[in-house]
N, C-alpha and C positions, 0 to 999 in steps of 0.2 A: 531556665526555660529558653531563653537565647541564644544558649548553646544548640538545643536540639532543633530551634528554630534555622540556624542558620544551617546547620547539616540539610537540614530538609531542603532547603533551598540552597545547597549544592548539590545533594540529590539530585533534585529536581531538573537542575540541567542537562543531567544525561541519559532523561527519560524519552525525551524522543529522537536523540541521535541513537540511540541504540535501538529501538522499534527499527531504527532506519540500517545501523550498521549490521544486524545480525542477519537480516536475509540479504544483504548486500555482500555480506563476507561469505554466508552459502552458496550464493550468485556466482563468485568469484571461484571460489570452490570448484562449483563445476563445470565452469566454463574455461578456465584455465588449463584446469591440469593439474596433479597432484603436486611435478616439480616445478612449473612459473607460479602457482599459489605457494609454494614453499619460498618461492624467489622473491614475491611479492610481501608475506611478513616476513622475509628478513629485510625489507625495505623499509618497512616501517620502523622493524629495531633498529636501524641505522638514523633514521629521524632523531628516535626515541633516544639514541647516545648521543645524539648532536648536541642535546643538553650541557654536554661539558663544556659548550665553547662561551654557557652565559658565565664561567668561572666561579656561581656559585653566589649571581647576585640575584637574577629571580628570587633566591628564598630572602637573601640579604635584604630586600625591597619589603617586601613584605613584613618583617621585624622591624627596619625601620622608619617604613610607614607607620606602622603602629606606636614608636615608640614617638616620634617626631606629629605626631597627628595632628599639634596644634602649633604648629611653628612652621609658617608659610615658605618663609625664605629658605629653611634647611630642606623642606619637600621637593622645592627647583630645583636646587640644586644638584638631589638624590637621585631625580628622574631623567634630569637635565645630563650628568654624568652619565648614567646608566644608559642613557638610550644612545650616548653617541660613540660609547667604547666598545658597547655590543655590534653595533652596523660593522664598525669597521672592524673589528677583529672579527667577526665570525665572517665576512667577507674574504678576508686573506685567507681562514679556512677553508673557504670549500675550493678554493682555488689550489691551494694543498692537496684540497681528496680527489677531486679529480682526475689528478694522475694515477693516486693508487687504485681506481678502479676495477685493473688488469689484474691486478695481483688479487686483491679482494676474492674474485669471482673464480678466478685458479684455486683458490682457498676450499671454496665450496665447492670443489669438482662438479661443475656445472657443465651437462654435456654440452658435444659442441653442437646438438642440435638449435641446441635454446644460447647460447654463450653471446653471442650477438644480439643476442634480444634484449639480454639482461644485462648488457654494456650500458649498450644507449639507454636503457630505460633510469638505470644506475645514476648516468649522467646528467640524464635531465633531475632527476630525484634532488640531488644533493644542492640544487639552487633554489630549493624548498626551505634551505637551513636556517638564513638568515630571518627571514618569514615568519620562521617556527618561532624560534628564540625573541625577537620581537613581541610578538605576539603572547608570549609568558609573562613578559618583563612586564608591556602592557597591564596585563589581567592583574599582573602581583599586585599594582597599586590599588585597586577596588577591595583586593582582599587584603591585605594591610588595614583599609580605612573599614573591612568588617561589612562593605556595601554587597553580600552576596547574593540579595535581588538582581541587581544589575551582573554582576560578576557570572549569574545563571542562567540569565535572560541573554547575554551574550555568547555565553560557550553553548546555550542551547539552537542559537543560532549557526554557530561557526560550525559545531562539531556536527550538526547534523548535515551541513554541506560538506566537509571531508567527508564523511560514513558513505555520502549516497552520490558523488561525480565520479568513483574508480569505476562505479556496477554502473550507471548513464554513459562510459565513456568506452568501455567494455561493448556494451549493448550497439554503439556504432562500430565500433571497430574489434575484433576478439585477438587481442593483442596484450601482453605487460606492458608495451610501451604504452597507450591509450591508458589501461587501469592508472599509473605513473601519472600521465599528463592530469588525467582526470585529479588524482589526489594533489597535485602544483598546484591546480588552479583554484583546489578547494582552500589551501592553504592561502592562496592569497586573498579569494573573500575574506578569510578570516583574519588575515591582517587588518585588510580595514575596517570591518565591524569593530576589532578591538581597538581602533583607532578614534572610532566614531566617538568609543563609548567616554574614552578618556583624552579626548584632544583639546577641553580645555588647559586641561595638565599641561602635557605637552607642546601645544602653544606659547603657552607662558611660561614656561620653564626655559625655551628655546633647545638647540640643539648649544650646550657650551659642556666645557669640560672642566670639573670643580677634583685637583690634586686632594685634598686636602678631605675631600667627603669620601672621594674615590677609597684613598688610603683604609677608612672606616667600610666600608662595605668592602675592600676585599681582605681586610683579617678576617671576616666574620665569611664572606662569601669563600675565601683563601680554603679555608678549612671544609666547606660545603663542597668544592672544587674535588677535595681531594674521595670526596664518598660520590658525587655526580660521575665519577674516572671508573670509582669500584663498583659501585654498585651496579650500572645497567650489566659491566660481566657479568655479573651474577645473578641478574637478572633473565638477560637475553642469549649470553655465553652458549649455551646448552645447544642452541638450535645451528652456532655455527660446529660446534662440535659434532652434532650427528650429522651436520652436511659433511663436514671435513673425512666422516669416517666408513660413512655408508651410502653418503653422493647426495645431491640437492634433492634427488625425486623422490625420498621417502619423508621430507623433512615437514611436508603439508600434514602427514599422520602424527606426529606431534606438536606442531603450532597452530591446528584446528584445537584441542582442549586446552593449550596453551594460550592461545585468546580469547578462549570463552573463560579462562580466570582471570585475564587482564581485563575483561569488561567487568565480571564483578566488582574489579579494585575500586571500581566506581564508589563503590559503598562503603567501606572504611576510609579509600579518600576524601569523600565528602565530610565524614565525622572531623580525620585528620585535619583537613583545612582550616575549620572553622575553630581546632582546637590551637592552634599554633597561634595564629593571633590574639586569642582569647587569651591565653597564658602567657602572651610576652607583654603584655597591658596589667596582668597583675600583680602589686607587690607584698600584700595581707600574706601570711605565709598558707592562714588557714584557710581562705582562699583559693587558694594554689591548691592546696591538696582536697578540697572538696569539689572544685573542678577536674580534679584529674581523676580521682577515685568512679566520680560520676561519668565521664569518659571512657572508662573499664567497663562499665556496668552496660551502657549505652552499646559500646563495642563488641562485646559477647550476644547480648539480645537481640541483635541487628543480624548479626553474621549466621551464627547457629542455626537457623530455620534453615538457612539457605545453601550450608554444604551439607544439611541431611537431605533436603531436598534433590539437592543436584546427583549427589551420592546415589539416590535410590535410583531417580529416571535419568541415569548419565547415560544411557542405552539408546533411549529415546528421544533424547534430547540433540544427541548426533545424528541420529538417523534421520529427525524430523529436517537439521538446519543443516547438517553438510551431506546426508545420503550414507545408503548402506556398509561403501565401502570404508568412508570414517568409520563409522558406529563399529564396526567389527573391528577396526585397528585401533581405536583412539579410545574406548570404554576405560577400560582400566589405568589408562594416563590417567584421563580427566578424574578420576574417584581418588589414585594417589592425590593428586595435584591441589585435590579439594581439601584434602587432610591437612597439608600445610600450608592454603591458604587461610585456613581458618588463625593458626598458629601469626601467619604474615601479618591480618587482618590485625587483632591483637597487639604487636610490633609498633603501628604505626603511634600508638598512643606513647608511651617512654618515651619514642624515636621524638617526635613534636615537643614534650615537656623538656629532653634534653634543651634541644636545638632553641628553644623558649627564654631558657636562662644566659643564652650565649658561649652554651660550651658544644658546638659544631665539631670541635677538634676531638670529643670525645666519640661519637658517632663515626667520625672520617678514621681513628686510630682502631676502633672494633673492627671496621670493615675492611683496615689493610692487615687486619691479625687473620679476619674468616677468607679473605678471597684465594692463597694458594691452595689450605685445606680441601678447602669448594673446589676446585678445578682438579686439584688431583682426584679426588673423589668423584668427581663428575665423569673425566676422562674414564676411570674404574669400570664407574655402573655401565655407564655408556655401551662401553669395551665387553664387558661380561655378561650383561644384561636387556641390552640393546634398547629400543624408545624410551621402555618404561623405566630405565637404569636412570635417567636424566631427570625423569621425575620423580625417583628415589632420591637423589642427590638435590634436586632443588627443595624436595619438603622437608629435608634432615637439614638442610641449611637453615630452611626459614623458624623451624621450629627450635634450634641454637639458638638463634640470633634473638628470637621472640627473647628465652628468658635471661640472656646477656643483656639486652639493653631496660627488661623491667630492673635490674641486679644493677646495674649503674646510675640508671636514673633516678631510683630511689637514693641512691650515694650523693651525689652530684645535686638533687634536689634539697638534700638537709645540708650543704656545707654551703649552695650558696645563701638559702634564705635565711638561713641564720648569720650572714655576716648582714 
């Protein structure tokens, strides 16, 4: 039962950012413009890949919080390391991306009405980064020690200031630069809230840097590293591709149903979360597999309501939150898109029991097998089929990938626990 407790209460955290983000992203919508609100989430997917630069120790933290729970000194050390190779590498990062800017935005044939908007706005964004990546590292430690009260009490607070300073920031100025500033400055509440919440940690840990723990979280993160590189392509990929092919201004008619399924993910991430530490804590084998069977069950029952649902009123559902002329372009995205979220949703349960037992490498080697596939095919749909081609090719992915990684993890589950 403290599995479904703890979902709940990851749930629960992004129950009122999303009350908050979803008329805020329809705000955005229409006050922008079809191509700075296309400009705008792909601002976000840019956040969203900066993830590569924690190298894959955010998840690393998390495993071995859990694994280390009761051993004081190795926990400084872990957090101690982790929080001072992150500042400073993902620092020399964005000072890297900065200059690529120019090119970035040449990428997405972005007119030159708006090209200067989406510079500066760009530039300010990317010193969002270090912020960001903090602020994960943070959080991992809470959910390591399985504290997802806290852990939800905070992201309820952080994420619901990101959702709702782009549209307050908007509303003084009608600008991407201001939406931009607005989401900066959300991210830095939300650095300190997540500082608040774990700075005796941090205190005490100090800022030092432990060779020897490092070496241990980046084999394990090493490997994380390499599916953090893959996986947002194949994630977020799509939306540069129809800017690169059909120009930035129609890219807002596919990343309108396109974030209405990343806000769903809420909901299988929630489950996800709470399973990943739960399983790296267990050695009983049959244990292990009655937590995960349970987890299937859990994940199916959760999801299913909700892409029949969405399926039925995806018509209305656009019309009501981004206006008529999504609803007419974006229906039959968001209904694909649904199809294989359900399949993604699904995914995330193997994907956790791998990463559980400490075979990362196995997850990160799947995703450098699927990601040319994916992109050739993506390019395809794209090319031949135009919006909805992208979301043929993203639910043919995810529904591959679903029974790839149940097909491995069931492998990989009997060869470790039986040694």
């Amino acid at each position: 039962m403290s599995l479904i407790k703890n979902s709940i209460w990851n749930l629960s955290g992004y129950v009122i950012p999303t009350l908050i983000m979803v008329p805020a992203l329809g705000y955005l919508a229409r006050v922008l413009g079809p191509e700075l609100f296309g400009v705008y989430t792909i601002a976000i997917a840019i956040v969203g890949y900066a993830g590569i630069f924690d190298v894959g120790l955010t998840r690393a933290i998390v495993r071995e919080i859990a694994v280390y729970r009761n051993n004081d000194a190795e926990r400084k050390r872990i957090v101690s390391t982790a929080t001072s190779f992150i500042f400073v590498f993902s620092s020399f990062c964005v000072l890297g991306l900065y200059f690529l800017i120019p090119q970035v935005l040449h990428l997405l044939n972005i007119t030159s009405q708006h090209f200067l908007e989406a510079e500066q706005s760009l530039k300010i964004l990317i010193f969002s980064i270090p912020m960001f990546l903090l602020n994960q590292l943070w959080t991992s430690i809470l959910e390591g020690d399985e504290k997802f009260q806290l852990v939800n009490f905070q992201r309820s607070i952080s994420s619901s200031i990101i959702a709702g300073f782009p549209a307050l920031f908007v509303m003084l100025h009608t600008s991407l630069v201001y939406a931009i500033i607005g989401l900066v400055i959300g991210r830095l509440f939300s650095l300190i809230v997540a500082f608040i919440f774990v700075r005796k940690e941090i205190v005490e840990a100090k800022i030092r840097f432990h060779f020897n723990t490092f070496k241990r979280l980046i084999f394990f993160g090493g490997w994380m590293t390499v599916s953090n590189i893959i996986s947002p392509v194949m994630v977020y990929f799509d939306r540069f591709v129809i800017a690169n092919i059909f120009g930035a201004k129609v890219v807002g008619y596919y990343t309108a149903p396109s974030e209405a399924i990343a806000r769903l993910g809420v909901i299988p991430g929630a489950l996800a979360r709470a399973v990943f530490p739960r399983l790296s804590n267990i050695v009983d084998s049959k244990d292990f597999r009655t937590q995960l069977s349970f987890s299937y069950k859990l994940m199916a029952i959760g999801i299913l309501p909700v892409v029949i649902l969405g399926g039925f009123f995806s018509y209305k559902i656009l019309y009501i939150w981004m206006g008529k002329d999504y609803a007419e372009n974006s229906t039959s995205i968001l209904c694909v898109l649904l199809f294989g979220f359900f399949f993604n949703s699904i995914a995330a349960i193997p994907f956790a029991a791998i990463q559980s037992v400490g075979k990362a490498k196995l997850t990160a080697f799947l995703h450098c097998i699927e990601v040319i596939p994916y992109l050739l095919i993506l390019y395809f749909c794209v090319s031949k089929f135009g919006l909805i081609g992208a979301a043929y090719a993203w639910s043919l992915r995810v529904i591959v990938d679903c029974f790839l990684l149940i097909i491995i993890s069931d492998k990989c589950i009997k060869s470790y626990r039986s040694n």
